[in-house]
C-alpha positions as YAML, in Angstrom:
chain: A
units: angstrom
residues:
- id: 1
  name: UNK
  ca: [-14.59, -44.50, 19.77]
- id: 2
  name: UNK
  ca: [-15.92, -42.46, 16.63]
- id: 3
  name: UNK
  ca: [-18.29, -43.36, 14.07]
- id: 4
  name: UNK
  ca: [-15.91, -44.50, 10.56]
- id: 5
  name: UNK
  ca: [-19.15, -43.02, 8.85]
- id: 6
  name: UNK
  ca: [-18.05, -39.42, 10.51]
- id: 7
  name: UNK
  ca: [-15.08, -39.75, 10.32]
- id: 8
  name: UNK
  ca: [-14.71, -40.46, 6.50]
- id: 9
  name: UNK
  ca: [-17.47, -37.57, 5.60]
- id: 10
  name: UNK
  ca: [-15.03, -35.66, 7.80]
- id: 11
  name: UNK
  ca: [-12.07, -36.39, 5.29]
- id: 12
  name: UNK
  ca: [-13.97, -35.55, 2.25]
- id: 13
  name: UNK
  ca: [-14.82, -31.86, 3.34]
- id: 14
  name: UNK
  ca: [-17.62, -30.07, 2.40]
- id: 15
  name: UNK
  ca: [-20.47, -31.38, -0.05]
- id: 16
  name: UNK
  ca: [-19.87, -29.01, -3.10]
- id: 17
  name: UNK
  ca: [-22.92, -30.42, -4.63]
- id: 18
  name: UNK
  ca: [-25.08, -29.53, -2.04]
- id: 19
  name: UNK
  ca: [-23.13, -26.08, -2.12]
- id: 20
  name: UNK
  ca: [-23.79, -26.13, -5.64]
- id: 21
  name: UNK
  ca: [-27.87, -26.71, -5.80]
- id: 22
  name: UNK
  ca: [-27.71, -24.34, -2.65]
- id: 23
  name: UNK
  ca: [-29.81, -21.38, -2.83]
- id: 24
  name: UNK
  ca: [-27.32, -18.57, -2.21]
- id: 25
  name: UNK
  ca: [-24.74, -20.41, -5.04]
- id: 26
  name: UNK
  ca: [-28.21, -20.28, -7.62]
- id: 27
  name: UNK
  ca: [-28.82, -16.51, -6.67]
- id: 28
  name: UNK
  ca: [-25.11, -15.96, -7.44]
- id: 29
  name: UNK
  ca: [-25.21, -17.74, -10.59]
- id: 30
  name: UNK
  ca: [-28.04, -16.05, -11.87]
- id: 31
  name: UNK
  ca: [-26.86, -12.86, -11.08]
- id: 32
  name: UNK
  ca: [-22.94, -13.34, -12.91]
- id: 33
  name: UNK
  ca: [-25.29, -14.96, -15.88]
- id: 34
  name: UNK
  ca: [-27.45, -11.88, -15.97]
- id: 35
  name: UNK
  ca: [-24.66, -9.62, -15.95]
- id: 36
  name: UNK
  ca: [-22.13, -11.48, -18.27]
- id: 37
  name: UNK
  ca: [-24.42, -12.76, -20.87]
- id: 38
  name: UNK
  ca: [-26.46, -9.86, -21.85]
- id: 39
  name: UNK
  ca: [-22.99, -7.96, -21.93]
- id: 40
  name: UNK
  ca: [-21.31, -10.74, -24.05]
- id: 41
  name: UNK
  ca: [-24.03, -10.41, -26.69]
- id: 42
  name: UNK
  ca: [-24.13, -6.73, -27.04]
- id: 43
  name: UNK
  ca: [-20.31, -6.77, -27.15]
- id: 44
  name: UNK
  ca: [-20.30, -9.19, -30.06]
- id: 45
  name: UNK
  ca: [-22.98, -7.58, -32.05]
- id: 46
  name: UNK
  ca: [-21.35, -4.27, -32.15]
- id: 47
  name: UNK
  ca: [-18.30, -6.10, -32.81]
- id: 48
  name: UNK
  ca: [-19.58, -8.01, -36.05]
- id: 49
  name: UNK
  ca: [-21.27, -5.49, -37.44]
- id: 50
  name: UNK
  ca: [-18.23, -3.21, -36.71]
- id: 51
  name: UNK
  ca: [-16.51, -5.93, -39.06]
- id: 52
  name: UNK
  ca: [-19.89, -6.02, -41.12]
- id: 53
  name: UNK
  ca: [-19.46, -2.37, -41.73]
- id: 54
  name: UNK
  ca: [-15.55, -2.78, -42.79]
- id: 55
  name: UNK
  ca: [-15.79, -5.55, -45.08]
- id: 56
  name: UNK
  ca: [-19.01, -4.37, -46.88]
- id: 57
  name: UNK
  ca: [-19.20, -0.18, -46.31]
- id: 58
  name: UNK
  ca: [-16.45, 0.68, -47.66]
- id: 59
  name: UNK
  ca: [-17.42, 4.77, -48.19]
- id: 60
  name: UNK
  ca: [-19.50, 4.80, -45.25]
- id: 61
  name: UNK
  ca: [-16.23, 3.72, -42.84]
- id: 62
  name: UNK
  ca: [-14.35, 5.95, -45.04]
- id: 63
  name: UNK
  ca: [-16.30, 9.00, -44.66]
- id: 64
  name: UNK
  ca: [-14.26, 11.95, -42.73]
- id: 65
  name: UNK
  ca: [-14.74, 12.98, -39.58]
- id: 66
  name: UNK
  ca: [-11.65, 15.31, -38.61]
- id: 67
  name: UNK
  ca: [-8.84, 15.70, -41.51]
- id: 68
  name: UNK
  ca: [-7.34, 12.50, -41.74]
- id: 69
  name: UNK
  ca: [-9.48, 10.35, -39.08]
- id: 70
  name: UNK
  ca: [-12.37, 8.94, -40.68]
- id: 71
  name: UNK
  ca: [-15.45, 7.09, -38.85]
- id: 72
  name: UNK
  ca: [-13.67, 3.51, -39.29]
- id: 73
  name: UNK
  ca: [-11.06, 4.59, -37.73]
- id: 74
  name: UNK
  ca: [-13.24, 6.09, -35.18]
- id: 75
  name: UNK
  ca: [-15.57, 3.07, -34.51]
- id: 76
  name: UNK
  ca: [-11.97, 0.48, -34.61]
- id: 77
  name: UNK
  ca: [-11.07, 2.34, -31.45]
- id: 78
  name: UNK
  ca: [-14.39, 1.98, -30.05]
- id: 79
  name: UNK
  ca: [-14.11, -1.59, -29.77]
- id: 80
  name: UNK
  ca: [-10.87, -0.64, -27.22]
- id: 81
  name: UNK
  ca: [-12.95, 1.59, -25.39]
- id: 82
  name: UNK
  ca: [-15.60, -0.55, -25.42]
- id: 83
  name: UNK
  ca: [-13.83, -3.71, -24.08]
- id: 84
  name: UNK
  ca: [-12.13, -1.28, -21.22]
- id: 85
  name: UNK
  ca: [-15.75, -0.07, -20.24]
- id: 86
  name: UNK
  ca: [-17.13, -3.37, -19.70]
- id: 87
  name: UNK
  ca: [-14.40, -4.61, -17.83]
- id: 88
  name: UNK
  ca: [-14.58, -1.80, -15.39]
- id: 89
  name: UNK
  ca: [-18.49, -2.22, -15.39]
- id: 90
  name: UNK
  ca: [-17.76, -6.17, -14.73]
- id: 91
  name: UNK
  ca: [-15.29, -5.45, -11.77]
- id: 92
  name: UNK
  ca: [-17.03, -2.90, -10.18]
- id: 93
  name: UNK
  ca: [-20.63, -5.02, -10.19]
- id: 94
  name: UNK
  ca: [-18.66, -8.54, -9.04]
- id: 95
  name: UNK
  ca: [-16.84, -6.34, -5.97]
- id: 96
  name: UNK
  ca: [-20.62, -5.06, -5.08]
- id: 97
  name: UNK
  ca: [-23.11, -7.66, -6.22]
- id: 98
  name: UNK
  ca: [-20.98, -11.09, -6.40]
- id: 99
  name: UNK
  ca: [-18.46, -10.67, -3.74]
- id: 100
  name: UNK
  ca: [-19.80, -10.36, -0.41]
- id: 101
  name: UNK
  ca: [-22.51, -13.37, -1.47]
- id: 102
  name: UNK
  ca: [-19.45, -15.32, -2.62]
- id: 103
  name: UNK
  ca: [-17.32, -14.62, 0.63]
- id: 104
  name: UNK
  ca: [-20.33, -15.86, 2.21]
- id: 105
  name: UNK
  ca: [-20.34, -19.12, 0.81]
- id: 106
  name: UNK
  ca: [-16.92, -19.62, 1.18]
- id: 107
  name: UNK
  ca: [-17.24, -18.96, 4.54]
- id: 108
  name: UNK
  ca: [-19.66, -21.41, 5.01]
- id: 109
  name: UNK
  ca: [-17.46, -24.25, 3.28]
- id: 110
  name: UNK
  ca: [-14.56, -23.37, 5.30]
- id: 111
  name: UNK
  ca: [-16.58, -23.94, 8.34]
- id: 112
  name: UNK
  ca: [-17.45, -26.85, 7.45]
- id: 113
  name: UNK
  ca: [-14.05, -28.23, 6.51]
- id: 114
  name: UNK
  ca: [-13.40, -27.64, 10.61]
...
């Protein structure tokens, strides 16, 4: 005969909370926060003061660079390039940093869930 406690901590599956106060989940967390948030905050700076610039330097933004392309136009495009950079950064640190210690944990709660 089995134990009902076993059996209904059986039907629940794994305990995400202990998963979540875990040590591996906390070294993961830390290191997407380290990575994202520094990046989100440098990203939004040079984007307000890219809007900064526009809505209060006029002749600086306007100021030539090559025949009709002047350094607004320049710096607009920046911001693409910009948000295309740290995307590629983002991916290519989460497929070498995050990835195998998440695949780890996952493998842990799947083995549990057996």
């Amino acid at each position: 005969m089995s134990d009902p406690a076993t059996d209904r901590s059986a039907a629940r599956g794994p305990d995400y909370e202990a998963v979540a106060a875990s040590e591996p989940f906390q070294r993961l967390r830390r290191r997407h926060r380290g990575f994202v948030f520094p990046l989100a905050v440098l990203f939004l700076v040079w984007y307000f003061v890219y809007v900064l610039l526009a809505a209060y330097a006029h002749d600086f933004m306007a100021t030539p660079v090559i025949g009709n392309v002047n350094l607004g136009l320049l710096l607009g495009l920046g911001q693409f390039v910009t948000t295309f950079v740290i995307t590629m950064a983002y991916v290519r640190f989460a497929n070498r940093r995050m990835d195998p210690e998440a695949t780890a944990i996952r493998h842990e709660l799947e083995e549990a869930e057996k």
